[in-house]
C-alpha positions as CSV (number, residue, x, y, z in Angstrom):
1,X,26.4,60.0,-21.9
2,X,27.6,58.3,-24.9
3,X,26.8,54.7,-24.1
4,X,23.3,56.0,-22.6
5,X,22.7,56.9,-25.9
6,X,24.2,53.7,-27.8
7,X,21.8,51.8,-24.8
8,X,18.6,53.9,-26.0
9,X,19.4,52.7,-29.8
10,X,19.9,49.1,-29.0
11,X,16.8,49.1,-26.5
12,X,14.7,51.2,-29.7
13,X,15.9,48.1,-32.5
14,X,15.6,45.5,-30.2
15,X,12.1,47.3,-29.4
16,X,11.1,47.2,-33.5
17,X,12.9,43.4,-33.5
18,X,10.1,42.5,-31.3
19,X,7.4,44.1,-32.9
20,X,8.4,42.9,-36.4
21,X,8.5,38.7,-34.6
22,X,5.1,39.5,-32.6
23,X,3.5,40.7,-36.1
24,X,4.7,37.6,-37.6
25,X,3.8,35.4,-35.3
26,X,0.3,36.5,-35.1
27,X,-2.5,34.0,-36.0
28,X,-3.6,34.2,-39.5
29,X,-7.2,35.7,-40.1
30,X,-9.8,32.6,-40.7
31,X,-12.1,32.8,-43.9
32,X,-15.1,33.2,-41.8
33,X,-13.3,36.1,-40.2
34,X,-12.2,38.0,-42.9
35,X,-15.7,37.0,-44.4
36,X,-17.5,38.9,-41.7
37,X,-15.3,41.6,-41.8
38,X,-15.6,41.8,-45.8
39,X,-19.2,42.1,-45.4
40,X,-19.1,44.7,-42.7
41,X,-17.1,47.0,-44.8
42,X,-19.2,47.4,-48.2
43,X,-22.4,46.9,-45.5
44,X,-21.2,49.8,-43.7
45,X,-20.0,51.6,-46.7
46,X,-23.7,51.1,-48.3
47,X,-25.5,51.9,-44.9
48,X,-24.0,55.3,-44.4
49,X,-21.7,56.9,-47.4
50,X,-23.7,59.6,-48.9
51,X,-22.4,59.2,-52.5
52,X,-21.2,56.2,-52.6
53,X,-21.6,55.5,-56.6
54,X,-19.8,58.7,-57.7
55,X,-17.1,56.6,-59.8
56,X,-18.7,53.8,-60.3
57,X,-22.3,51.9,-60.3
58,X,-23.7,49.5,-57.8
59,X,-23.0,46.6,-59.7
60,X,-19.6,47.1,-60.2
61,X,-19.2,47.6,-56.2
62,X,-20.6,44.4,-56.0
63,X,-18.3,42.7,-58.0
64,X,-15.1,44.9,-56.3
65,X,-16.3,42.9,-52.8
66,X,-17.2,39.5,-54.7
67,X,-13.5,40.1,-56.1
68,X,-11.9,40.8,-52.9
69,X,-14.3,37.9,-50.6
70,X,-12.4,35.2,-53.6
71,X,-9.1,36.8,-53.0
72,X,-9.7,35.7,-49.3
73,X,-10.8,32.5,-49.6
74,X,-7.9,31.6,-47.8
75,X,-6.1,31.8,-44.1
76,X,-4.3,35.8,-44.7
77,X,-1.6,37.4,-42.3
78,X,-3.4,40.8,-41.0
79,X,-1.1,42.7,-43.4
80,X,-2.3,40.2,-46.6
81,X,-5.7,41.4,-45.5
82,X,-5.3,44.8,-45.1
83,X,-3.9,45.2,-48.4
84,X,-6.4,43.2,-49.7
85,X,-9.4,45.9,-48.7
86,X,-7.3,48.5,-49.3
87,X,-7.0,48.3,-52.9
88,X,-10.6,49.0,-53.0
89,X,-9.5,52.6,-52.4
90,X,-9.6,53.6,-56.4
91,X,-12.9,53.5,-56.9
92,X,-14.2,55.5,-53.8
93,X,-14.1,59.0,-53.0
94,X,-10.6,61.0,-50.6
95,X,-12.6,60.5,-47.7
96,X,-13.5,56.6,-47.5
97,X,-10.2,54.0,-47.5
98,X,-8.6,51.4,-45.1
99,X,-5.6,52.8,-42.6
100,X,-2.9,50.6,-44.2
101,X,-0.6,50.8,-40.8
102,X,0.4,47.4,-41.4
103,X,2.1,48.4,-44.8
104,X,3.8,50.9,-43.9
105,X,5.3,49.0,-40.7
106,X,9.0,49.3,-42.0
107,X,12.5,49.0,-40.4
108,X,14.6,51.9,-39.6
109,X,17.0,50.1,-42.6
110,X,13.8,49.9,-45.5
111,X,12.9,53.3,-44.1
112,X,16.6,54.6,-44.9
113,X,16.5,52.9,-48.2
114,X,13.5,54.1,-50.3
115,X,12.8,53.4,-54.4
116,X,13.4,57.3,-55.5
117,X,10.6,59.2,-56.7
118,X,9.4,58.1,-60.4
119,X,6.5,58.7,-62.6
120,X,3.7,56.8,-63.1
121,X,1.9,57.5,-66.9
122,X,-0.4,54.9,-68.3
123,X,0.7,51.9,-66.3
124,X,4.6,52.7,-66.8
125,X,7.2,54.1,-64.3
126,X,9.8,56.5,-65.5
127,X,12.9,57.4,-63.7
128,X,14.1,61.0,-63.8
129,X,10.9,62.2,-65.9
130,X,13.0,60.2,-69.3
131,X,14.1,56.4,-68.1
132,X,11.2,53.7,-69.2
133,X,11.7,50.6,-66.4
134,X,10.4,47.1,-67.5
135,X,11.0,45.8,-64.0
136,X,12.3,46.5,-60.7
137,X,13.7,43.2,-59.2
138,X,12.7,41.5,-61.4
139,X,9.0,42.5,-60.8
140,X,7.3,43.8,-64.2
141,X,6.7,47.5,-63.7
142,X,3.0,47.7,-65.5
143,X,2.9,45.1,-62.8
144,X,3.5,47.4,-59.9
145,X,2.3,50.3,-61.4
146,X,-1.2,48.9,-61.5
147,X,-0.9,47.8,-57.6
148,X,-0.4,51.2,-56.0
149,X,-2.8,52.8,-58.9
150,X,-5.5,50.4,-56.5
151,X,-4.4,52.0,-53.8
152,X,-5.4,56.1,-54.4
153,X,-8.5,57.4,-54.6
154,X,-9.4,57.9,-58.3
155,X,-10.3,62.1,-57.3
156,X,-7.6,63.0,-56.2
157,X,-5.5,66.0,-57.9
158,X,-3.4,65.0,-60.1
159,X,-0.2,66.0,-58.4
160,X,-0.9,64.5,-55.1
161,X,-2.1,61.4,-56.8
162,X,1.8,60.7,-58.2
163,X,3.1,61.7,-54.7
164,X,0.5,59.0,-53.0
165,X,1.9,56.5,-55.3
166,X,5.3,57.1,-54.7
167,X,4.2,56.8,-51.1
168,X,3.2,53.1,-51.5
169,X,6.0,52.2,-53.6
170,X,8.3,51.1,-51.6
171,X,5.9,49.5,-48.4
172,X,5.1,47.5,-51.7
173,X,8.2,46.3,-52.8
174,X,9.2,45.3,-49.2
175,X,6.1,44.1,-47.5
176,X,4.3,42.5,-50.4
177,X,6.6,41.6,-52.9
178,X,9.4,40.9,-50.1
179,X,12.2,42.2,-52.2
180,X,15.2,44.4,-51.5
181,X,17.9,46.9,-52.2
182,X,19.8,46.9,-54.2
183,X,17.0,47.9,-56.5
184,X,18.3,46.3,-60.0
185,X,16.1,47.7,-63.0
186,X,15.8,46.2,-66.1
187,X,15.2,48.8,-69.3
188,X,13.9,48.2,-72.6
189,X,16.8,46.9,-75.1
190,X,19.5,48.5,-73.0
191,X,21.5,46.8,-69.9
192,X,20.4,46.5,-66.7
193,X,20.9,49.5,-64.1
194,X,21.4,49.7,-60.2
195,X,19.3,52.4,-58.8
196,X,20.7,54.1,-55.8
197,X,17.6,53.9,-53.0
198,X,16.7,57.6,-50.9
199,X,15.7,57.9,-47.8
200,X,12.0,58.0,-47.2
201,X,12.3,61.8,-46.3
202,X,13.9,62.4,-49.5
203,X,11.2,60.1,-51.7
204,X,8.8,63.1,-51.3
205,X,8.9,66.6,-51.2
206,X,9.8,67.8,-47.8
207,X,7.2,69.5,-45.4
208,X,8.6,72.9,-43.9
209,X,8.6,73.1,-40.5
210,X,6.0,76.3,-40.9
211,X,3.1,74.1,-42.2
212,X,3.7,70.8,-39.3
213,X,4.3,73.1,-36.0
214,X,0.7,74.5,-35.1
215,X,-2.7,75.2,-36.5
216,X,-1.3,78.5,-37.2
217,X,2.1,79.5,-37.5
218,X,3.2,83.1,-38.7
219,X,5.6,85.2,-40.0
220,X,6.6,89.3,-40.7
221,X,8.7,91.0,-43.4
222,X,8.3,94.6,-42.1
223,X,10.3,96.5,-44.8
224,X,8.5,94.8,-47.4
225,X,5.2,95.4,-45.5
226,X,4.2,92.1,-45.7
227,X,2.8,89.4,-43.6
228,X,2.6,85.7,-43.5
229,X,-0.5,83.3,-41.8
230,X,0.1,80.0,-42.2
231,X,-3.5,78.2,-42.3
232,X,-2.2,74.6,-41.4
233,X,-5.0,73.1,-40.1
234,X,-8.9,73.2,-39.5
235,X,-9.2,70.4,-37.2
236,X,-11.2,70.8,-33.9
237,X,-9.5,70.1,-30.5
238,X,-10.3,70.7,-26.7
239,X,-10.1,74.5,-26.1
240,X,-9.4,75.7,-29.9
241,X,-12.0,78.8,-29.3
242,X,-9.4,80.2,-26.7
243,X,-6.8,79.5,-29.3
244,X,-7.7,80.6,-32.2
245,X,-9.4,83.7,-30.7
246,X,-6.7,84.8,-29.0
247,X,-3.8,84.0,-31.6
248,X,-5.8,85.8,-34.2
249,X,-6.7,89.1,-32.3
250,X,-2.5,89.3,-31.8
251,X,-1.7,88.8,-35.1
252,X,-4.0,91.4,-36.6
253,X,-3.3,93.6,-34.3
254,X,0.4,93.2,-35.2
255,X,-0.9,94.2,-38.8
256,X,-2.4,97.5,-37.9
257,X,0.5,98.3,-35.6
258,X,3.1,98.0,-38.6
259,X,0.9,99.4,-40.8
260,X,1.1,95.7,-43.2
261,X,-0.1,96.4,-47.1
262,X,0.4,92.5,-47.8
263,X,-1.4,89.7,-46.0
264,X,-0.4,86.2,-47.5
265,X,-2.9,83.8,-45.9
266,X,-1.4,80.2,-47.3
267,X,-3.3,77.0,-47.2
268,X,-1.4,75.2,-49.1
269,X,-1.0,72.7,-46.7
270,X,-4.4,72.5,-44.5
271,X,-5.5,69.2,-45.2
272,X,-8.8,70.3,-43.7
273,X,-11.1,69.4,-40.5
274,X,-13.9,71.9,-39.6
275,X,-15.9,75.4,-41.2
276,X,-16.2,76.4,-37.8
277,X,-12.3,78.0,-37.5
278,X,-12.8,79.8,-40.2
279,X,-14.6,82.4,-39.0
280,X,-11.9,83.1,-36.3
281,X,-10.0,84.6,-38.7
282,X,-12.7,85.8,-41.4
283,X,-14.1,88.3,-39.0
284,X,-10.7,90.4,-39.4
285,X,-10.8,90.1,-43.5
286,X,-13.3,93.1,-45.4
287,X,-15.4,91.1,-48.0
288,X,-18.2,92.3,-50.4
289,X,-21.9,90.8,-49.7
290,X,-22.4,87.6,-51.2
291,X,-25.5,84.8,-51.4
292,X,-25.7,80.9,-52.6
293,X,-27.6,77.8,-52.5
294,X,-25.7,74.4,-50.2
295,X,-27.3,71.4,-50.8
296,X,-26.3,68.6,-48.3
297,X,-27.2,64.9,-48.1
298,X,-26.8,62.3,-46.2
299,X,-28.0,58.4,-45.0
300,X,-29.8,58.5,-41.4
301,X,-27.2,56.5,-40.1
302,X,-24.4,58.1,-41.2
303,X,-25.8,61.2,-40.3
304,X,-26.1,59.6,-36.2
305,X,-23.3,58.5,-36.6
306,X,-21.4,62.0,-37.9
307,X,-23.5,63.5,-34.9
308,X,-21.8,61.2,-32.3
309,X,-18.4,61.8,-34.0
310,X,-19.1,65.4,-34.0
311,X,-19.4,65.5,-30.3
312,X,-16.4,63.5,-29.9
313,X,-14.6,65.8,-31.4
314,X,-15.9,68.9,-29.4
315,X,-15.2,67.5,-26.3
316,X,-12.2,66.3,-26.3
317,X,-12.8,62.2,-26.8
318,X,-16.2,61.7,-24.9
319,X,-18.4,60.0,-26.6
320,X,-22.5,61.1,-26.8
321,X,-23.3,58.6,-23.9
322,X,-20.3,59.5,-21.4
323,X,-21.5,63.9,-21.8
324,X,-23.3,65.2,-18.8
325,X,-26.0,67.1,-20.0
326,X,-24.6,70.1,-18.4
327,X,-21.5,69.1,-20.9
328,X,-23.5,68.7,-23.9
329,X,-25.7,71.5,-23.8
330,X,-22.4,73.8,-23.4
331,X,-21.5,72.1,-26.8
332,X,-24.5,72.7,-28.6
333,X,-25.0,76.5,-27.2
334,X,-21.0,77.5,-28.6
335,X,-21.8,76.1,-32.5
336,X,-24.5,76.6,-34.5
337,X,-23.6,72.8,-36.2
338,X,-26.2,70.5,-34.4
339,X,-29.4,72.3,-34.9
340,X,-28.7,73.5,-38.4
341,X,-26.9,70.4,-39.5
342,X,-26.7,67.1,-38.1
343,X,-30.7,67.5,-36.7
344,X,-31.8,68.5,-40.4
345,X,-29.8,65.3,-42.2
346,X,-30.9,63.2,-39.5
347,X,-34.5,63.3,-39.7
348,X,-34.6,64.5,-43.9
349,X,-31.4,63.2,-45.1
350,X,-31.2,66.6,-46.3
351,X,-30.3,70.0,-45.7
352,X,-31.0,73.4,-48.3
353,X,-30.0,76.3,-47.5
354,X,-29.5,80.1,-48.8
355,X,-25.9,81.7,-47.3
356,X,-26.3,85.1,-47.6
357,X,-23.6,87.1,-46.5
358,X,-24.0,90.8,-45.4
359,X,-20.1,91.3,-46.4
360,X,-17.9,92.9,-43.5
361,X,-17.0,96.7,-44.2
362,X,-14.4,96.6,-41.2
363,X,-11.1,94.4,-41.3
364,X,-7.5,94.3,-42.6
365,X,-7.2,97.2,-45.4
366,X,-4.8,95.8,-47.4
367,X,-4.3,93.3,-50.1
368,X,-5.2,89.4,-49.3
369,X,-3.4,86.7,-50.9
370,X,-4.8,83.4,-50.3
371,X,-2.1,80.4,-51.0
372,X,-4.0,77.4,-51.9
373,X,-2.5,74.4,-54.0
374,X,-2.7,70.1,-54.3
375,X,-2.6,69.6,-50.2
376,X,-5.5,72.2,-50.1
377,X,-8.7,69.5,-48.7
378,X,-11.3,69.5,-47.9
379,X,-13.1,72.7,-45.0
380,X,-9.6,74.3,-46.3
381,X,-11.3,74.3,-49.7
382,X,-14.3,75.5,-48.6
383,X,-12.4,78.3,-46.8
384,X,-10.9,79.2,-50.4
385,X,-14.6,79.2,-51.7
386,X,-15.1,82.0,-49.5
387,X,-12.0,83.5,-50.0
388,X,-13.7,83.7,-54.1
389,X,-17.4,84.4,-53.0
390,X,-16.6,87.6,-51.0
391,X,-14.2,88.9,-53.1
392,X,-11.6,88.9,-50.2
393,X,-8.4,88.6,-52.1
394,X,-6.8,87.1,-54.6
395,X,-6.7,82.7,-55.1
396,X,-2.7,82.3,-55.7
397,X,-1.2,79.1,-56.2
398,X,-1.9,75.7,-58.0
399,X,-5.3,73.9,-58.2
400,X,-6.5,72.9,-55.1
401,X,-6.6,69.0,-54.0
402,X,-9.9,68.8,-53.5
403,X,-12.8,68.1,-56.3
404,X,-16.0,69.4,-56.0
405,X,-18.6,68.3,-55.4
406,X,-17.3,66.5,-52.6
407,X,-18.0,64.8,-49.1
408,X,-17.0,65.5,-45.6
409,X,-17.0,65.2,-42.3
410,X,-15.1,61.8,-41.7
411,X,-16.0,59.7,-39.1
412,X,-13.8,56.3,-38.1
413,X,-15.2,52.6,-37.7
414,X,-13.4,49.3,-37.1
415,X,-13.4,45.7,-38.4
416,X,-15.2,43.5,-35.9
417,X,-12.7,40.6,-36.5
418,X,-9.2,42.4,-37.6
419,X,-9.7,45.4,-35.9
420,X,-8.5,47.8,-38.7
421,X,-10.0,51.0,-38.7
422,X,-11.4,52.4,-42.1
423,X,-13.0,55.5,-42.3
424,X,-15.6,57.3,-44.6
425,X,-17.6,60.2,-44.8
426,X,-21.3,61.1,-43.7
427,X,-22.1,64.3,-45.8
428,X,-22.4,64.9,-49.6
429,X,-22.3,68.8,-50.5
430,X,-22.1,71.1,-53.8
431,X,-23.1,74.6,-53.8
432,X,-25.0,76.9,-56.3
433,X,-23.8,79.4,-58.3
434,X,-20.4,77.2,-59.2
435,X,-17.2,78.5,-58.8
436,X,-14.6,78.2,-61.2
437,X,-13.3,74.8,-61.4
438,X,-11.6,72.6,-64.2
439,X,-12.3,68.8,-64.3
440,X,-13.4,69.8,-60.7
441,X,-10.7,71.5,-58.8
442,X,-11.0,75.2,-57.7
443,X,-8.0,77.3,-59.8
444,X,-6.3,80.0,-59.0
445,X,-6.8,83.6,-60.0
446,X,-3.4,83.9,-60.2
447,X,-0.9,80.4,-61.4
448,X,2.3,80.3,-59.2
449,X,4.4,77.3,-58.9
450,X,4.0,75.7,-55.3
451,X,4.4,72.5,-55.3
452,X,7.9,71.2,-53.6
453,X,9.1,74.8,-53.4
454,X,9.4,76.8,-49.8
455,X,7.9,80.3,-50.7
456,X,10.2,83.1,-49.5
457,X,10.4,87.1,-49.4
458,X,11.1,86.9,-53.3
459,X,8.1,85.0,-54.5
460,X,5.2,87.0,-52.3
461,X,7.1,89.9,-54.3
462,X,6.2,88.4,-57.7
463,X,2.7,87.5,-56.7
464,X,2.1,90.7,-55.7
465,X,3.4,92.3,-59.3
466,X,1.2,89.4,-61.5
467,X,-1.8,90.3,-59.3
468,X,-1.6,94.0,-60.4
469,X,-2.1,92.8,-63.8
470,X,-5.5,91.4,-62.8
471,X,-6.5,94.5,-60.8
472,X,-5.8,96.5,-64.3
């Protein structure tokens, strides 16, 4: 058994080996082709992002792609190209970027041997929150600092803006400045010190098991009367009515059966997907009538093309041409989404609406907590608006990632020439009266650290004694 194993690993390296020669070996991109494929981005970008100039004017996004077409006036590996586009990413909005696979294609050795975590304030990077570094390598660090700034979106939460820096870090110093360990740093007017590298697991905070296993994952402290629904993920997949119907009529029944006072519904990590699973679980929560004004825009062709997306999603993979029509009216009869949404922005670019909710009188009788905190994105967001327009529970946590106004529902597109997929969104949306937000993220009605911590038995008991101070 032994040596099948030692055979796996060789045949796995060996594997990677291969990968890492054929990537090397592969033709450089042409200037006309990287040219076309310059030209199709910001075209596409222009064509179909709804609020595309949130950060910055139309001039300037002229000059970013004059900018990046004279970078690539020359032949550029697919990797030199990718990262090229990608450092666009800054001045557009969460939703619109380049998929930088080729960055992050690392050994099993440069994945084992990551730059630790750091800080990155005004153009510096600080080691263990007090340790100014001129250079790492021999690479100036206002240097660096300013590459992987390029490469987040300039909305993002503050917090989650350091992680995704930390993130690109090391792909950096490996695959664009071709350096390695041992990571040498040079200090101002002291001697040089050798940083021992982390593994990439350990370069981040790590992601509990709870939030990566299922859409919804859940757990019970009976003595304490106390319940826990992980949230994890709003994404629509084949057969998630059956799902989600069936998983949440068990676990709310489990609540009335053990007579549960506490119900901790945490978000923290739902990175987002669709509006339409919310409802699955809603419909068990009481909430108090409610009404405001959505205002949604959109381009026509990013609006057909969020439509064709939308259906891809639905059913599974087809796309609109390969749906029977048997198949696609079954679609459009189960959600509400293509009559009152993509039909609407298609032929007026627009959609106003009143929501006016009748509240719900039946549902769980206790106390809601709703956990919600700098991975909280996008419809998991909106599901915390809701959470705050009904009066369903309490908002616990740390501002949520996502800034508001915002856009949504992603749709994917590839280069003609490279074939790197880039992505962007087809919908701009705010919503009138505004909740409470600072410099545009939703807070909390109660502050609770969150971030890198595992919450346990002990910490749902202090939330609920600070929310009894609100309720006084």
């Amino acid at each position: 058994m032994k040596k099948n194993f030692i055979k796996i690993g060789i045949s796995i390296g060996l594997l990677f080996t291969i990968f890492l020669l054929q990537a090397q070996e592969r033709p450089l991109l042409t200037v006309k082709e990287m040219r076309k494929d310059i030209n199709y981005y910001f075209n596409t970008l222009k064509q179909q992002h709804p609020n595309l100039y949130a950060y910055i004017t139309p001039k300037q996004m002229d000059s970013i792609k004059k900018q990046v077409l004279k970078r690539c006036s020359h032949p550029m590996s697919l990797l030199d190209f990718d990262y090229a586009l990608a450092q666009t990413k800054k001045y557009v909005d969460g939703h619109t970027g380049i998929y930088t696979n080729e960055l992050f294609a690392l050994s099993a050795r440069q994945k084992a041997n990551y730059f630790p975590c750091v800080t990155f304030k005004n153009d510096q990077i600080i080691l263990d929150n007090a340790i100014v570094i001129d250079s790492i390598n021999g690479i100036p660090s206002d240097q660096l600092a300013k590459e992987v700034d390029l490469l987040v979106s300039w909305e993002n939460n503050p917090v989650f803006r350091q992680e995704k820096m930390n993130e690109y870090l090391s792909p950096v110093l490996y695959n664009i400045y071709h350096t390695e360990p041992p990571f040498i740093c040079s200090r101002p007017n002291l001697p040089d010190t050798l940083v021992a590298p982390v593994s990439q697991k350990k370069a981040k905070p790590p992601v509990p098991p709870r939030y990566t296993q299922a859409h919804l994952t859940n757990e019970y402290f009976i003595e304490d009367s106390i319940a826990v629904l992980c949230y994890n993920s709003s994404l629509i997949f084949q057969g998630y009515e059956q799902f989600f119907t069936s998983y949440t009529k068990e676990f709310f029944q489990q609540l009335k059966n053990h007579h549960i006072k506490y119900l901790f519904i945490d978000v923290s990590h739902n990175g987002g997907g669709s509006d339409l699973i919310h409802e699955y679980i809603l419909k068990y929560l009481k909430s108090q009538p409610y009404k405001y004004q959505s205002h949604t825009r959109a381009k026509k062709k990013g609006a057909l093309k969020g439509y064709e997306e939308f259906y891809k999603h639905i059913s599974g993979g087809k796309t609109l041409k390969e749906l029977s029509q048997y198949e696609k009216w079954k679609i459009d009869r189960s959600t509400p989404w293509v009559e009152q949404l993509w039909k609407p922005l298609i032929k007026h670019g627009k959609k106003e609406g009143t929501t006016v909710s009748q509240g719900n009188k039946k549902g769980f009788k206790g106390t809601v907590f709703v956990i919600m905190g700098p991975y909280t994105f996008s419809s998991a967001h909106s599901f915390c608006k809701t959470i705050k327009r009904g009066q369903i529970g309490f908002l616990v946590g740390e501002p949520s990632g996502q800034r508001s106004p915002f856009c949504g529902n992603l749709v994917l597109n590839k280069l003609p020439e490279s074939g790197i997929t880039f992505y962007y969104p087809t919908s701009y949306n705010w919503e009138e009266p505004a909740l409470p937000y600072k410099d545009g993220f939703l807070q909390p009605d109660v502050d609770y650290p969150i971030y890198g911590k595992v919450l346990g038995i002990e910490d749902y008991k202090k939330i609920i004694q600070l929310s009894k101070a609100l309720e006084e």
